[in-house]
TIVO-2410 file (N, C-alpha, C; in nm, 3 decimals):
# residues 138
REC num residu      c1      c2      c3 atome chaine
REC   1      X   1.312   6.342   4.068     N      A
REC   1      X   1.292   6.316   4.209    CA      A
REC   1      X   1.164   6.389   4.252     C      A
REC   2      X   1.044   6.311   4.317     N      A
REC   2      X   0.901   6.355   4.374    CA      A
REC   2      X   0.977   6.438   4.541     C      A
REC   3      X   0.870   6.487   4.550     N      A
REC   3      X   0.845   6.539   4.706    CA      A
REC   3      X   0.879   6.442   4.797     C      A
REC   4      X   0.787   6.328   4.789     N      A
REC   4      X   0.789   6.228   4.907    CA      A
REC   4      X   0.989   6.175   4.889     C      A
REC   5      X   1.037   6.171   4.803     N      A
REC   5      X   1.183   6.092   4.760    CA      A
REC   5      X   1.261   6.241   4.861     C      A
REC   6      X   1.247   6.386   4.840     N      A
REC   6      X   1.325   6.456   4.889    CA      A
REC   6      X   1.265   6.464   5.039     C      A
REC   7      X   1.193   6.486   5.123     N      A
REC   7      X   1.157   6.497   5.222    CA      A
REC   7      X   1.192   6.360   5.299     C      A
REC   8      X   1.164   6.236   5.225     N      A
REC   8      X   1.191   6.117   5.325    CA      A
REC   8      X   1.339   6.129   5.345     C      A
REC   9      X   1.432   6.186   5.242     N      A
REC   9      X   1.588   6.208   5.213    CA      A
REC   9      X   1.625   6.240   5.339     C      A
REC  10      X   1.546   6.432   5.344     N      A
REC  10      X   1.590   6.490   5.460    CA      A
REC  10      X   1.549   6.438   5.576     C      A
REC  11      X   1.447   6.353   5.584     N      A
REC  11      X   1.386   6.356   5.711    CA      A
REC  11      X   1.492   6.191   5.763     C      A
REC  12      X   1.570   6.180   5.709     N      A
REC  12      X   1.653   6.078   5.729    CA      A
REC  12      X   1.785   6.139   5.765     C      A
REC  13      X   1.829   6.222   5.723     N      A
REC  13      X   1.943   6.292   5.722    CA      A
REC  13      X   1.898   6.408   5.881     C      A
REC  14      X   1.789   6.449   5.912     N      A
REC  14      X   1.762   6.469   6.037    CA      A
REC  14      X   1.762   6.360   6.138     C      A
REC  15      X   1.733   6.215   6.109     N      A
REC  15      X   1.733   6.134   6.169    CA      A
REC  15      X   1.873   6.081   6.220     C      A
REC  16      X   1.942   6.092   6.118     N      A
REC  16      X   2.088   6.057   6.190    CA      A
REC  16      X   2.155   6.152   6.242     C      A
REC  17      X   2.155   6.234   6.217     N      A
REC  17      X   2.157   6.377   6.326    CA      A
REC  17      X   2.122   6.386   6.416     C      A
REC  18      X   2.002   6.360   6.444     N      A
REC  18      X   1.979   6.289   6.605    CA      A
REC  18      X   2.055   6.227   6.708     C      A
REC  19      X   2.047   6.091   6.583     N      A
REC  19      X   2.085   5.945   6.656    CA      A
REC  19      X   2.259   6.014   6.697     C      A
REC  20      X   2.311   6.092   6.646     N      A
REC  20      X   2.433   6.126   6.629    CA      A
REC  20      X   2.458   6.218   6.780     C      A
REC  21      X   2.331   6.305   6.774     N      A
REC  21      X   2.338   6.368   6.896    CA      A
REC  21      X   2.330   6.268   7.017     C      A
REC  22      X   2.241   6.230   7.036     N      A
REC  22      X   2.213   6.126   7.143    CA      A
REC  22      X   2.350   6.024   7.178     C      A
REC  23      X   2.421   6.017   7.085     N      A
REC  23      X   2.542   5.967   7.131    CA      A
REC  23      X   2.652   6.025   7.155     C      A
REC  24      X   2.588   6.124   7.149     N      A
REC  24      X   2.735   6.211   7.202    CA      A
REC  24      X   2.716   6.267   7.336     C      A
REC  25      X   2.589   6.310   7.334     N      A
REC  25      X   2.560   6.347   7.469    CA      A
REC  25      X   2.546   6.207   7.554     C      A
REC  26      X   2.493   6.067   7.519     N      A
REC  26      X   2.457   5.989   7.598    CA      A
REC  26      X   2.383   5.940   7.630     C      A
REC  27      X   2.224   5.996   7.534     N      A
REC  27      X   2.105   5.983   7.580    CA      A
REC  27      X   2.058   5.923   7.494     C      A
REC  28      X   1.976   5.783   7.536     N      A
REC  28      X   1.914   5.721   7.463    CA      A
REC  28      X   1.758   5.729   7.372     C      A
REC  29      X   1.724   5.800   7.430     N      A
REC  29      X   1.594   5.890   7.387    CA      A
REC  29      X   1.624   5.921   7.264     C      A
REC  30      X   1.726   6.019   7.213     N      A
REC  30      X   1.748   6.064   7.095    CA      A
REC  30      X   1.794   6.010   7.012     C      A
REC  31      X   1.869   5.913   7.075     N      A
REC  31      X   1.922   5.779   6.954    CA      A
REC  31      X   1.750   5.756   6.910     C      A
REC  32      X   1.715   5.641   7.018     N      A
REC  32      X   1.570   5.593   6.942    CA      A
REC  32      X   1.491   5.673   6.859     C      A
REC  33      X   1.457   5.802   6.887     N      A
REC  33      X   1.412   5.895   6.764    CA      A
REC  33      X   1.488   5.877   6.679     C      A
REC  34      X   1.601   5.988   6.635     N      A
REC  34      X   1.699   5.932   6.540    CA      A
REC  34      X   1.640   5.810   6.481     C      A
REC  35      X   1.664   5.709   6.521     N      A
REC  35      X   1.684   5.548   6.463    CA      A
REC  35      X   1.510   5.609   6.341     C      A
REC  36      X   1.429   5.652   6.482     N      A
REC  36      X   1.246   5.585   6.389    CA      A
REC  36      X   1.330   5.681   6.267     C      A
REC  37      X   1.324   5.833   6.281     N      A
REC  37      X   1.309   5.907   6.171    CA      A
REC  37      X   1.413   5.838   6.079     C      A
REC  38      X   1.520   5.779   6.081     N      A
REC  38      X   1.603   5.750   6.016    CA      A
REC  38      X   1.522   5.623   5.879     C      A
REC  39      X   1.453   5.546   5.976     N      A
REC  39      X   1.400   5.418   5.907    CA      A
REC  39      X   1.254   5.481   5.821     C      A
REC  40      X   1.191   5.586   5.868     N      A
REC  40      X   1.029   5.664   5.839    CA      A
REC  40      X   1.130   5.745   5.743     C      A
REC  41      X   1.209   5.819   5.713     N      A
REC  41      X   1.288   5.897   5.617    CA      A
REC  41      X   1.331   5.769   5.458     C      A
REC  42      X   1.405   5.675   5.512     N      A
REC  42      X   1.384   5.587   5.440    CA      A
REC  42      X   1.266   5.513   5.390     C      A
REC  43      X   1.198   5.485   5.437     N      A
REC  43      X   1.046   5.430   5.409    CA      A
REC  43      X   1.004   5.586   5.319     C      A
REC  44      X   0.954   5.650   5.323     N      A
REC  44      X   0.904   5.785   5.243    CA      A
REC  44      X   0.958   5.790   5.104     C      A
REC  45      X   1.111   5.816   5.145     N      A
REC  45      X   1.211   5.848   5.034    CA      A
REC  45      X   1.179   5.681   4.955     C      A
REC  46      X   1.203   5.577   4.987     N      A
REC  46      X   1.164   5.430   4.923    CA      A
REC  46      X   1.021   5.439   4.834     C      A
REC  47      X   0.865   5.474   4.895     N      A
REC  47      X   0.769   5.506   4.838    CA      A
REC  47      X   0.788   5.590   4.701     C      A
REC  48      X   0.821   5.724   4.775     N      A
REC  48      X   0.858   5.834   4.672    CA      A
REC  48      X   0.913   5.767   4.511     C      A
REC  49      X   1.012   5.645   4.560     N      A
REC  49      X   1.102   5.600   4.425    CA      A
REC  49      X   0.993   5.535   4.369     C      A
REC  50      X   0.927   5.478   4.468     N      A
REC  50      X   0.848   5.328   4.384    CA      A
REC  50      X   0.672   5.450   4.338     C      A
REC  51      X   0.686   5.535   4.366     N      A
REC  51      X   0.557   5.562   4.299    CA      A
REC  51      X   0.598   5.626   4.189     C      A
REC  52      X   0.731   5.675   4.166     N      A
REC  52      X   0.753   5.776   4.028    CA      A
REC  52      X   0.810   5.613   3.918     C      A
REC  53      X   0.858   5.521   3.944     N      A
REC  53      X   0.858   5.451   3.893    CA      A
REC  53      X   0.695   5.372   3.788     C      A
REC  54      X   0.644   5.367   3.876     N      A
REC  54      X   0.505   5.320   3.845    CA      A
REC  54      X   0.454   5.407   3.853     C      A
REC  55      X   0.463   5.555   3.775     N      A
REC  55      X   0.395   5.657   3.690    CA      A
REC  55      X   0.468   5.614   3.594     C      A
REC  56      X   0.610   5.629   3.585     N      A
REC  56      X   0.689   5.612   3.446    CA      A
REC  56      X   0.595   5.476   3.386     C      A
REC  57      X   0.615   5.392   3.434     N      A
REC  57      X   0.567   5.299   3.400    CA      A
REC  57      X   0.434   5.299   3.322     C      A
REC  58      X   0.324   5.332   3.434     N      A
REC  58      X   0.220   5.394   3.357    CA      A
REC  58      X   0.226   5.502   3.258     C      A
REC  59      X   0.307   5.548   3.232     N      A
REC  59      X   0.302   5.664   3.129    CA      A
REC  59      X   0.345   5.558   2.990     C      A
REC  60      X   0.436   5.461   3.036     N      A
REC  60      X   0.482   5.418   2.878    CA      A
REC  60      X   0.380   5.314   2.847     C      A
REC  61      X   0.318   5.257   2.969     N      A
REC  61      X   0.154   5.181   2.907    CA      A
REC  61      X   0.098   5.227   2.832     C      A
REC  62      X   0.093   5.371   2.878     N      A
REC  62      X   0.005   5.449   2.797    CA      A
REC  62      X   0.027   5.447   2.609     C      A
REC  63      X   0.195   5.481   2.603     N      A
REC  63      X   0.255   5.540   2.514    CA      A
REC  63      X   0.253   5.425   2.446     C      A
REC  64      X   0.249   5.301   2.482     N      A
REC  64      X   0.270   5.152   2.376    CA      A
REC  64      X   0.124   5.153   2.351     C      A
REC  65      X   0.032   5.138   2.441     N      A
REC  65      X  -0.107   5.151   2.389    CA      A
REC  65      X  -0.161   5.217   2.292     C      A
REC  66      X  -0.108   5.360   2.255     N      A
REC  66      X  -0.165   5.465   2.205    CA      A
REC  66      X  -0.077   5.396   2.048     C      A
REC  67      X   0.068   5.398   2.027     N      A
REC  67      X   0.130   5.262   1.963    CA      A
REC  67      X   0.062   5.194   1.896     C      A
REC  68      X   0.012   5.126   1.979     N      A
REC  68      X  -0.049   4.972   1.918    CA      A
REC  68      X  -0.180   4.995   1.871     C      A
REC  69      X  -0.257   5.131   1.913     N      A
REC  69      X  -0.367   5.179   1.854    CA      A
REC  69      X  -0.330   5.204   1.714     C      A
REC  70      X  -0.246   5.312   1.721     N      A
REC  70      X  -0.229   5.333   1.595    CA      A
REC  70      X  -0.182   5.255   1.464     C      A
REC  71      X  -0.110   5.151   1.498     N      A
REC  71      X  -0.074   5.080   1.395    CA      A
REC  71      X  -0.210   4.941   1.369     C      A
REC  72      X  -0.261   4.934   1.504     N      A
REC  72      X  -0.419   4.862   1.444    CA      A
REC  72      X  -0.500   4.946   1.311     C      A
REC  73      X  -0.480   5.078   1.320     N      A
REC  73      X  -0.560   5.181   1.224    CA      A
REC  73      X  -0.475   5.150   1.103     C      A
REC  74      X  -0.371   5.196   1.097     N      A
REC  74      X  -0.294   5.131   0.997    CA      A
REC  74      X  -0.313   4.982   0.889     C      A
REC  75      X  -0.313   4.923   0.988     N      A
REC  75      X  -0.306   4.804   0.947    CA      A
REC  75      X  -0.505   4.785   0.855     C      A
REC  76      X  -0.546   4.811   0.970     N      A
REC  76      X  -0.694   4.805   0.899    CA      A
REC  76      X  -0.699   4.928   0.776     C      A
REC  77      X  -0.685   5.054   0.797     N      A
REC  77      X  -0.711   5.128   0.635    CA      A
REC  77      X  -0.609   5.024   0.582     C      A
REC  78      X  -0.510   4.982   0.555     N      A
REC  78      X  -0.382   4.883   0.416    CA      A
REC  78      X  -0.528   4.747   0.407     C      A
REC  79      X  -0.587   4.699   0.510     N      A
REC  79      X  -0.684   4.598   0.461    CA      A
REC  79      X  -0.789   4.627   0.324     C      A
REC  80      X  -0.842   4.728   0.426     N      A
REC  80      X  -0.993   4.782   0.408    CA      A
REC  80      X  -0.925   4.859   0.233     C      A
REC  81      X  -0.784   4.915   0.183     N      A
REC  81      X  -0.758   4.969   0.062    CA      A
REC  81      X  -0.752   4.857  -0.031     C      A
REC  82      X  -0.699   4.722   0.023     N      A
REC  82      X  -0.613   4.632  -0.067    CA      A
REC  82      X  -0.749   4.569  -0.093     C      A
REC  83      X  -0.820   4.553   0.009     N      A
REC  83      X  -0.969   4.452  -0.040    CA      A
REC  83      X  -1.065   4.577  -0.135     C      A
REC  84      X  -1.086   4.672  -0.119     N      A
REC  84      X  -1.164   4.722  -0.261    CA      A
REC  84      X  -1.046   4.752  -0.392     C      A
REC  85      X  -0.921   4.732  -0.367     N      A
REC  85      X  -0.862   4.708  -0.469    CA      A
REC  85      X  -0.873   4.566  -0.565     C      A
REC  86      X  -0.866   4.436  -0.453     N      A
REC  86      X  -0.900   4.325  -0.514    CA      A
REC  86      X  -1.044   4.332  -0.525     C      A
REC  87      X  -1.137   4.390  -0.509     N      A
REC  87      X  -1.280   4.382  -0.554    CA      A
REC  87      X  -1.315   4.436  -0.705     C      A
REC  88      X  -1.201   4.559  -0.716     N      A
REC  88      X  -1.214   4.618  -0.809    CA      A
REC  88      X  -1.191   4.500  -0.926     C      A
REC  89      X  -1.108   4.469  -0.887     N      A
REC  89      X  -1.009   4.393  -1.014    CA      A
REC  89      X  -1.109   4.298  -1.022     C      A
REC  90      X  -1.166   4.179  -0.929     N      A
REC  90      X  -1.231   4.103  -0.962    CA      A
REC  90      X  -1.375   4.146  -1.046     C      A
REC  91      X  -1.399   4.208  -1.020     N      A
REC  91      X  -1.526   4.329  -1.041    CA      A
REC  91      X  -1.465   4.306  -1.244     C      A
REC  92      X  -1.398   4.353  -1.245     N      A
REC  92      X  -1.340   4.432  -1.375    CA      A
REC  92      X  -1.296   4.286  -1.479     C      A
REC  93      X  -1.224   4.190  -1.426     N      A
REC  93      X  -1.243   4.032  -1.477    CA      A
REC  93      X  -1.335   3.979  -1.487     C      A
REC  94      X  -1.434   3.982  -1.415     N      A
REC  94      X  -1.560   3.924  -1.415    CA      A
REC  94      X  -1.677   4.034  -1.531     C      A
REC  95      X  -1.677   4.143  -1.572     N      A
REC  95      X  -1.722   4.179  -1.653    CA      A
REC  95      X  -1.656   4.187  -1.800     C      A
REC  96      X  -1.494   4.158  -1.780     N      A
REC  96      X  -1.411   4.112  -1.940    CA      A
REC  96      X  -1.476   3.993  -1.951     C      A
REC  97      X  -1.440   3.851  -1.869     N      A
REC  97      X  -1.536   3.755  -1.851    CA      A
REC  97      X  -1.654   3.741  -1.921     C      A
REC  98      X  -1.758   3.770  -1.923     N      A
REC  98      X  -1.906   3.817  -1.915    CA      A
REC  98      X  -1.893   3.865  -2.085     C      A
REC  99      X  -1.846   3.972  -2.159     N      A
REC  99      X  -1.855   4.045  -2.246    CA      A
REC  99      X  -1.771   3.900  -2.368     C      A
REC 100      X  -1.672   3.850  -2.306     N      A
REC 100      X  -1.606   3.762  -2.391    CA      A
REC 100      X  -1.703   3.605  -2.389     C      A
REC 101      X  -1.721   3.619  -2.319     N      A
REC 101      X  -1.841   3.427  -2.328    CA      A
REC 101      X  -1.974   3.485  -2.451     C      A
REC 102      X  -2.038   3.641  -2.380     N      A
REC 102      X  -2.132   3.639  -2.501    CA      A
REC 102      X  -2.039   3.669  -2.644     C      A
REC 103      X  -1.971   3.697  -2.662     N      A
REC 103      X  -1.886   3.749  -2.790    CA      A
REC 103      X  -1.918   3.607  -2.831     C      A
REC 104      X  -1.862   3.503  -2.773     N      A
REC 104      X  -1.825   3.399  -2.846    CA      A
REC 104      X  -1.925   3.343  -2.846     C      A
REC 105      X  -2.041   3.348  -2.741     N      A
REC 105      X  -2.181   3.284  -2.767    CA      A
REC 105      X  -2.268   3.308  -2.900     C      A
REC 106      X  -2.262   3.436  -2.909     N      A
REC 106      X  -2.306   3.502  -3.040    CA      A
REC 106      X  -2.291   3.472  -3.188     C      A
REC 107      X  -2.111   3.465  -3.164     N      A
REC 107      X  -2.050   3.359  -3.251    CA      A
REC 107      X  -2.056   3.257  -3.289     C      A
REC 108      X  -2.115   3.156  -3.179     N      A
REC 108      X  -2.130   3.038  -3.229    CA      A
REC 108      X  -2.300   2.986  -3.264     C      A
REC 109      X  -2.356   3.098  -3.225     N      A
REC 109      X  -2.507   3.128  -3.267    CA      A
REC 109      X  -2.516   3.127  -3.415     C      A
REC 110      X  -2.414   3.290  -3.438     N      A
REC 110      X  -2.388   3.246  -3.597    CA      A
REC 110      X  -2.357   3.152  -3.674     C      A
REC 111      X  -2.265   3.114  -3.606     N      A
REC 111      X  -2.195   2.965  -3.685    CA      A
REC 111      X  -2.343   2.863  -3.714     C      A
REC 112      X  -2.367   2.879  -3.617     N      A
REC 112      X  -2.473   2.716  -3.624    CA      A
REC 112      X  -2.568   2.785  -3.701     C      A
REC 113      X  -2.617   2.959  -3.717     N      A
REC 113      X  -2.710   2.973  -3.808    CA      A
REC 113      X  -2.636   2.987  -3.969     C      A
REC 114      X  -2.534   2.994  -3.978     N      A
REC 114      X  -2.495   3.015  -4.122    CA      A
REC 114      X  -2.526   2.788  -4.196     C      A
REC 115      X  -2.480   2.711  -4.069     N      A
REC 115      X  -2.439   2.585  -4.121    CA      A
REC 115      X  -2.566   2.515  -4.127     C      A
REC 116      X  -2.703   2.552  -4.099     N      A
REC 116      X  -2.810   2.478  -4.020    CA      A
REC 116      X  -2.847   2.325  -4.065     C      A
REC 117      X  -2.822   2.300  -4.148     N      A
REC 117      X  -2.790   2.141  -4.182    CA      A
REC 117      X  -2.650   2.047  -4.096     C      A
REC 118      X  -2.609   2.138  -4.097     N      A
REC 118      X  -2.459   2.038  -3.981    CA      A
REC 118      X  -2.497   2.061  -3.854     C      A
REC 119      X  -2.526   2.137  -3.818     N      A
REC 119      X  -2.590   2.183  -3.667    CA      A
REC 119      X  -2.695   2.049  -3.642     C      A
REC 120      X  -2.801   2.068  -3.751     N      A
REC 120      X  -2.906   1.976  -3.704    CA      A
REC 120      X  -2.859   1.813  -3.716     C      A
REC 121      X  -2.787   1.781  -3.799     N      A
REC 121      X  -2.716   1.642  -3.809    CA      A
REC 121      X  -2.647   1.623  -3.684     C      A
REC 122      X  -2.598   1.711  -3.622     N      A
REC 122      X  -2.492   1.712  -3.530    CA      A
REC 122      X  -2.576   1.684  -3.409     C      A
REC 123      X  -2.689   1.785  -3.366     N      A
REC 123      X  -2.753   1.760  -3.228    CA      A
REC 123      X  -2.856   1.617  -3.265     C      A
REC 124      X  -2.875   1.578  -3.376     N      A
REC 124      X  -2.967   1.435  -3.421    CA      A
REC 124      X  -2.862   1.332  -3.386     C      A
REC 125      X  -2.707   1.331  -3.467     N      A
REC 125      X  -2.621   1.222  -3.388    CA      A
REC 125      X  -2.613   1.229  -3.208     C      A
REC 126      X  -2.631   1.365  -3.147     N      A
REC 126      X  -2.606   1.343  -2.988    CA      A
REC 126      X  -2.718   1.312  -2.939     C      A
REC 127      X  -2.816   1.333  -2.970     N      A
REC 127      X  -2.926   1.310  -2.875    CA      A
REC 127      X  -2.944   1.157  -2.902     C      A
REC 128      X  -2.951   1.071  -3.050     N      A
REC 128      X  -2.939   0.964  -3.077    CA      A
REC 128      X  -2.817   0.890  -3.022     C      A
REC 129      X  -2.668   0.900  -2.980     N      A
REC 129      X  -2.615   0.835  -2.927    CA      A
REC 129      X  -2.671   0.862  -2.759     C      A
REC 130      X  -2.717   0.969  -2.695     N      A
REC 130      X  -2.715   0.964  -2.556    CA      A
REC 130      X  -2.871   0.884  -2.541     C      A
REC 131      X  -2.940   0.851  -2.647     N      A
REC 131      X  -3.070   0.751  -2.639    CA      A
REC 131      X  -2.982   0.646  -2.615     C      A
REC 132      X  -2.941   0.614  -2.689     N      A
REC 132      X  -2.932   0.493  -2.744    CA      A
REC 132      X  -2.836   0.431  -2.579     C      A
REC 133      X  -2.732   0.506  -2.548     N      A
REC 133      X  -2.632   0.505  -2.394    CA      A
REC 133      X  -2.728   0.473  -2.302     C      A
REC 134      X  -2.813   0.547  -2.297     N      A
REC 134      X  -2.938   0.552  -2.184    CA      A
REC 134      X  -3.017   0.360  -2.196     C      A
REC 135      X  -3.048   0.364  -2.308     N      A
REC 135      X  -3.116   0.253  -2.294    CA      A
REC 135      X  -3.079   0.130  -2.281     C      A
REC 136      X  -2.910   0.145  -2.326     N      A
REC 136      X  -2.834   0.012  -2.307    CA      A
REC 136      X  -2.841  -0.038  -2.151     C      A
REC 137      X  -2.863   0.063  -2.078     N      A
REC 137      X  -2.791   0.025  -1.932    CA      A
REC 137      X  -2.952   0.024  -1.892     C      A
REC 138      X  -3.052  -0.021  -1.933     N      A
REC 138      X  -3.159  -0.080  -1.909    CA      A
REC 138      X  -3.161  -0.222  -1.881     C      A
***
C-alpha cells in the first residue's frame, strides 16, 4: 500500500465522519463536505491502487525484457558455437576430401605411367570415337 492509497483511505474515513456529523446535528454544510472528502478520499486512495499497479506492472516489463534479453544471448552464443563447430567439420572433410582425390590422382598417374601403351590406345580410341560423334551430326 503507497501513501496516496493510505491518505485517500483516511481522508475518506474523515469524510464520513463528517457527513455523519452533519446529520446528526442537522446541518447540511457538513454533510456536503463529508460527501466531497468522502468521493476526493476515494479518488486518491483509487489513483494510489492504479499507480502501484502500473509500477508492478512496469517492473515485470522490465523483468520479461531483461528475460528475453538474456535468452536472445543464449540462443546466439548455441548459434555462433554450433556454426564454427559445423565449419570445423566441414573445414576438416573438405581437407580428407582434397588429400584422398590427390592420393588417387597420383595413383592413377602411376597407373597410366606404368601401362603407357594402353593409356595411349585408350585416349586414341576416345578422341577417335568423339571425332568421329562430332562429325556425324554434321
Amino acid at each position: 500500500m503507497n501513501r496516496d492509497q493510505i491518505e485517500g483511505n483516511i481522508r475518506n474515513l474523515k469524510g464520513r465522519g463528517r457527513t455523519a456529523l452533519g446529520a446528526v446535528t442537522g446541518r447540511a454544510r457538513p454533510q456536503v463536505e463529508g460527501a466531497y472528502e468522502q468521493v476526493a478520499g476515494v479518488a486518491q486512495s483509487t489513483y494510489g491502487r492504479i499507480h502501484a499497479e502500473a509500477e508492478g506492472l512496469h517492473r515485470d516489463g522490465r523483468h520479461f525484457a531483461e528475460e528475453a534479453r538474456g535468452r536472445a544471448r543464449s540462443l546466439r552464443d548455441d548459434t555462433v558455437e554450433r556454426s564454427r563447430a559445423l565449419r570445423d567439420e566441414a573445414s576438416s572433410r573438405g581437407d580428407r576430401y582434397r588429400r584422398e582425390a590427390g592420393r588417387q590422382g597420383r595413383a592413377l598417374v602411376a597407373r597410366a605411367e606404368d601401362n603407357r601403351g594402353t593409356t595411349l590406345a585408350l585416349v586414341a580410341a576416345a578422341a577417335f570415337g568423339l571425332g568421329w560423334l562430332v562429325s556425324r551430326g554434321r
